[in-house]
DOKOL-477742 format. One record per residue (C-alpha): residue number from 0; residue in one letter; x, y, z. Coordinates in pm, 1 decimal, padded with zeros to 6 digits. Layout:
N
+-----+---------+----------+----------+----------+
: num : residuo :        u :        v :        w :
+-----+---------+----------+----------+----------+
: NUM :       a :        X :        Y :        Z :
...
+-----+---------+----------+----------+----------+
***
This chain:
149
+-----+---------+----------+----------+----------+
: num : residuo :        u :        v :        w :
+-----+---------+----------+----------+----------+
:   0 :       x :  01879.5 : -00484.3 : -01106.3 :
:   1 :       x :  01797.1 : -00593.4 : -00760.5 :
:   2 :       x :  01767.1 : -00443.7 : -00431.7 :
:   3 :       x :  01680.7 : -00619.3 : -00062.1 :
:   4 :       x :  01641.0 : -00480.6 :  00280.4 :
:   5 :       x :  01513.0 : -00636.5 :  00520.4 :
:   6 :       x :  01380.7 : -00437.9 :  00896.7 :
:   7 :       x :  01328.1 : -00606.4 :  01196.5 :
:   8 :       x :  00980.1 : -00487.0 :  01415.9 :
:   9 :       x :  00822.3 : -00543.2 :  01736.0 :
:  10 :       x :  00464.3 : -00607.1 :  01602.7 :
:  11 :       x :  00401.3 : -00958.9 :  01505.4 :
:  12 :       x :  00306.1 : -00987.2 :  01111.0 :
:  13 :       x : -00054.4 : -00935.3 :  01092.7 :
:  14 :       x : -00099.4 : -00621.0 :  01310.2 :
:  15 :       x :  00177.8 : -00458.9 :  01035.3 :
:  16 :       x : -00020.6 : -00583.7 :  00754.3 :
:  17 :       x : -00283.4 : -00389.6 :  00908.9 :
:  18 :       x : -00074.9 : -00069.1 :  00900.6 :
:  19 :       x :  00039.2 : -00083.0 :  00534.3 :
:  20 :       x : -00217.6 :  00147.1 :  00494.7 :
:  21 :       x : -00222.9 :  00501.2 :  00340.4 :
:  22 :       x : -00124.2 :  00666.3 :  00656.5 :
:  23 :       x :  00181.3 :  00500.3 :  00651.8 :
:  24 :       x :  00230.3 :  00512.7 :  00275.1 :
:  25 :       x :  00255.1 :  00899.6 :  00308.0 :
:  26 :       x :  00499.0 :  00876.6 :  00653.4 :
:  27 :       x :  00722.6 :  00671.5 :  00408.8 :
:  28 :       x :  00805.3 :  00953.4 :  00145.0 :
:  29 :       x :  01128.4 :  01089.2 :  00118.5 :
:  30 :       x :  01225.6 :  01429.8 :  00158.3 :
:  31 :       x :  01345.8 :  01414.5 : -00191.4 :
:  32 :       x :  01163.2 :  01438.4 : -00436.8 :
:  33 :       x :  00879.4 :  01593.3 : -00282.5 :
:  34 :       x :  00604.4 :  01322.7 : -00308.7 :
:  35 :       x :  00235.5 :  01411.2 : -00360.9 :
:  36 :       x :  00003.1 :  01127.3 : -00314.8 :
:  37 :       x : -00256.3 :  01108.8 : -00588.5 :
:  38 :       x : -00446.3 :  00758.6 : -00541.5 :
:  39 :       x : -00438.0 :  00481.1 : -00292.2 :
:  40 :       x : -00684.9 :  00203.3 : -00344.4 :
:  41 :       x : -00489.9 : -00023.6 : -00088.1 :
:  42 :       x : -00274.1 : -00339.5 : -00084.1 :
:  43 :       x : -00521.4 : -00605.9 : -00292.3 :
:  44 :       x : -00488.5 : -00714.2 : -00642.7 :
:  45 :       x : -00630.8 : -00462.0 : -00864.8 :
:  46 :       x : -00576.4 : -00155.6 : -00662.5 :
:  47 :       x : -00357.8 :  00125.2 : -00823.9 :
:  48 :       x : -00117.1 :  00369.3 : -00630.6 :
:  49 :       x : -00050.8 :  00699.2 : -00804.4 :
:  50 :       x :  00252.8 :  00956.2 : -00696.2 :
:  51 :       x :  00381.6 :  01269.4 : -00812.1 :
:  52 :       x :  00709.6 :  01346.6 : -00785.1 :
:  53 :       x :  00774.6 :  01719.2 : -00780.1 :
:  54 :       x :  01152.9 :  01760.5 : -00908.3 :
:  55 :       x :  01089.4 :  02125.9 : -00869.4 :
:  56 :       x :  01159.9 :  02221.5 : -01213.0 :
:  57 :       x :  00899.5 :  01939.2 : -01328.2 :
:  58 :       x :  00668.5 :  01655.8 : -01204.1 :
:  59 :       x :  00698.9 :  01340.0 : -01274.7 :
:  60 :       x :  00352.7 :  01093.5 : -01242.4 :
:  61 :       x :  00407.5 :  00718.0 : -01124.1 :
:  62 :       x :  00116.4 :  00463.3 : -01130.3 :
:  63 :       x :  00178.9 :  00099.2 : -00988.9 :
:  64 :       x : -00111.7 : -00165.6 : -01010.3 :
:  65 :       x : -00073.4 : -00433.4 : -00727.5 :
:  66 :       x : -00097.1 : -00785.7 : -00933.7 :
:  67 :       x : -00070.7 : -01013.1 : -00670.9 :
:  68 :       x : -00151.8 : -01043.5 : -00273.8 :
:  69 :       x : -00157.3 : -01338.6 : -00050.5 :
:  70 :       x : -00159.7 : -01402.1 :  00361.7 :
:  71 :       x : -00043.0 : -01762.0 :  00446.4 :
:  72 :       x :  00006.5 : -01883.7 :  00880.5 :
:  73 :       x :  00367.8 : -01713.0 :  00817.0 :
:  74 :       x :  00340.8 : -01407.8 :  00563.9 :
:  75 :       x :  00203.0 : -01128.6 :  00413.3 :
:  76 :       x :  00286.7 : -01003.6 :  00065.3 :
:  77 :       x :  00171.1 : -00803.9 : -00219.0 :
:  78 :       x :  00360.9 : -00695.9 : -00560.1 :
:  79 :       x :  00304.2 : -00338.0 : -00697.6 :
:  80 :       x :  00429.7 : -00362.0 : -01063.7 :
:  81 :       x :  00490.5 :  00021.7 : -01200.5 :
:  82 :       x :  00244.2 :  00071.3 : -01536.9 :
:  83 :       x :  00299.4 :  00426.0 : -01546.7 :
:  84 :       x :  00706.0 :  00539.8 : -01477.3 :
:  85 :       x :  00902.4 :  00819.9 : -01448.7 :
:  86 :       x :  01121.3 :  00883.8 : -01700.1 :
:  87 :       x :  01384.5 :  00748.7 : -01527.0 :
:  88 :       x :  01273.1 :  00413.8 : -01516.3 :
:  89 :       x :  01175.2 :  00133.1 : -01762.7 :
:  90 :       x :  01062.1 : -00160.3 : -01509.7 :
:  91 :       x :  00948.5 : -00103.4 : -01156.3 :
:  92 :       x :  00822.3 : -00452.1 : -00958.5 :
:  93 :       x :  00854.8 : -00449.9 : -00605.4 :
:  94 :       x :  00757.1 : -00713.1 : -00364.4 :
:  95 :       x :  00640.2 : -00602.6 : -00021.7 :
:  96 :       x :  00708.5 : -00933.8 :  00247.6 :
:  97 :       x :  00556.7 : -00891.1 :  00594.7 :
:  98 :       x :  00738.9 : -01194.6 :  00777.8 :
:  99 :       x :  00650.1 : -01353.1 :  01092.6 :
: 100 :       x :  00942.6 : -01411.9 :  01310.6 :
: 101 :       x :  00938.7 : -01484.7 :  01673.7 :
: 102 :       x :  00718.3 : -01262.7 :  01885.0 :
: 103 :       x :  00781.1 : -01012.5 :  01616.0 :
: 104 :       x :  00813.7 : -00961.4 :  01211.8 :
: 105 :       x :  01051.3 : -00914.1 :  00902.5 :
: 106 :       x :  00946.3 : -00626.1 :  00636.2 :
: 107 :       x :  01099.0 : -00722.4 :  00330.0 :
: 108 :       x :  01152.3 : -00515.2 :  00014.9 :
: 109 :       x :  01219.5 : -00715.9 : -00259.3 :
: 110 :       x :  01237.5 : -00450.1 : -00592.5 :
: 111 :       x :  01362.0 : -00549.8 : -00906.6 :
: 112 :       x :  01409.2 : -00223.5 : -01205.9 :
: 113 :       x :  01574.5 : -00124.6 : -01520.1 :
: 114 :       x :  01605.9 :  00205.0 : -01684.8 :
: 115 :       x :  01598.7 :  00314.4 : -02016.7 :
: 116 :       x :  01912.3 :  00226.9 : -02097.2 :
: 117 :       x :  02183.2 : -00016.1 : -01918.1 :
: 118 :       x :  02419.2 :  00266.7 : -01664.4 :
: 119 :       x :  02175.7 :  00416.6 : -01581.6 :
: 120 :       x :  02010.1 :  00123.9 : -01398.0 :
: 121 :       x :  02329.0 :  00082.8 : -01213.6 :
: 122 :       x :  02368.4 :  00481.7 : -01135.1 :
: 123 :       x :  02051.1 :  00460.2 : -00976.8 :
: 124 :       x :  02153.4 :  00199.8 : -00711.7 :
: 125 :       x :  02259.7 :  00400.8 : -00445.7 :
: 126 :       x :  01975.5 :  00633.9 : -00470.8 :
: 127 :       x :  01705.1 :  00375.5 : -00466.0 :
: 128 :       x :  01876.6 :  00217.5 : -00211.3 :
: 129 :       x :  01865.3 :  00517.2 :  00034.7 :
: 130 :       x :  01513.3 :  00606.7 : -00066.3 :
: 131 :       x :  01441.9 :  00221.4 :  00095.6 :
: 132 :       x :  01685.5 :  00251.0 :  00367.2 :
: 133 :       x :  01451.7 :  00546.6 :  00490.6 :
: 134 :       x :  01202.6 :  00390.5 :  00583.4 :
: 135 :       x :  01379.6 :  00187.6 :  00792.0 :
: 136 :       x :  01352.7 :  00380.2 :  01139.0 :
: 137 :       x :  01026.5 :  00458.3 :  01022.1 :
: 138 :       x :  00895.3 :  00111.4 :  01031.6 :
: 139 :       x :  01043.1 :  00033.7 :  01363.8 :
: 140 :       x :  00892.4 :  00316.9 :  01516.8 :
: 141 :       x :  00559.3 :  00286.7 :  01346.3 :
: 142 :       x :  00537.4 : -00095.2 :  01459.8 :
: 143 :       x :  00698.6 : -00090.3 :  01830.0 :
: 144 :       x :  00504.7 : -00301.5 :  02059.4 :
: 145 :       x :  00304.6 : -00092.9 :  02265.2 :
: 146 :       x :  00345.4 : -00166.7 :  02665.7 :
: 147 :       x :  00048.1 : -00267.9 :  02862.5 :
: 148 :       x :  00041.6 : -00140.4 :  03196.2 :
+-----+---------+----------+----------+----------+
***
């Protein structure tokens, strides 16, 4: 299964690939599940990103390795690929597309999942989707273009 969203910011591509740091990482969680951050190596190939998920009656670990990363003159990307899941999930890849675009940029989630068995990938739509859709106002406030005066 697929899911796309795309957010519109003020910052131009490379300032935001500058902020895809860990400070932003933990601004992104949810509210739920509770999300502990474990390990953050960074954006490159070969780093590793480890969460726990606190589901209050039990934890759940997630590690994803970042396999690729490229800059071009237009974009920034990088692919986490999940090598440790929750039980909930089978696949994890996720594509993370900083776009130039005008004085500004696109960030683009690209994600692609399965779980363990077929309905459940499709029950878990909505909820991924609004765990993405979060971050939304987050981004745009995080990369507004500050004024000079």
């Amino acid at each position: 299964m697929q899911i796309h969203l795309e957010t519109h910011v003020e910052q131009g591509y490379l300032d935001v690939k500058a902020g895809f740091n860990e400070t932003l990482f933990t601004k992104l969680s949810p509210p739920f599940p509770p999300v502990k951050l474990l390990r953050f190596d960074g954006s490159e190939k070969g780093d590793l990103v480890t969460l726990e998920l606190n589901f209050i009656f039990f934890k759940q670990k997630w590690t994803s390795e970042i396999i690729e990363d490229n800059t071009t003159d237009l974009e920034f990307y990088f692919i986490d690929e999940g090598v440790e899941l929750p039980f909930f999930l089978k696949k994890w890849k996720h594509k993370h597309r900083i776009i130039s675009s005008g004085i500004g940029s696109i960030i683009r989630d690209e994600i692609e999942y399965e779980a363990p068995f077929g309905i459940l990938t499709y029950l878990l739509y909505p909820a991924l989707w609004l765990q993405f859709a979060f971050r939304k106002p987050i981004y745009k406030r995080i990369f507004r273009r500050s004024e000079v005066g």
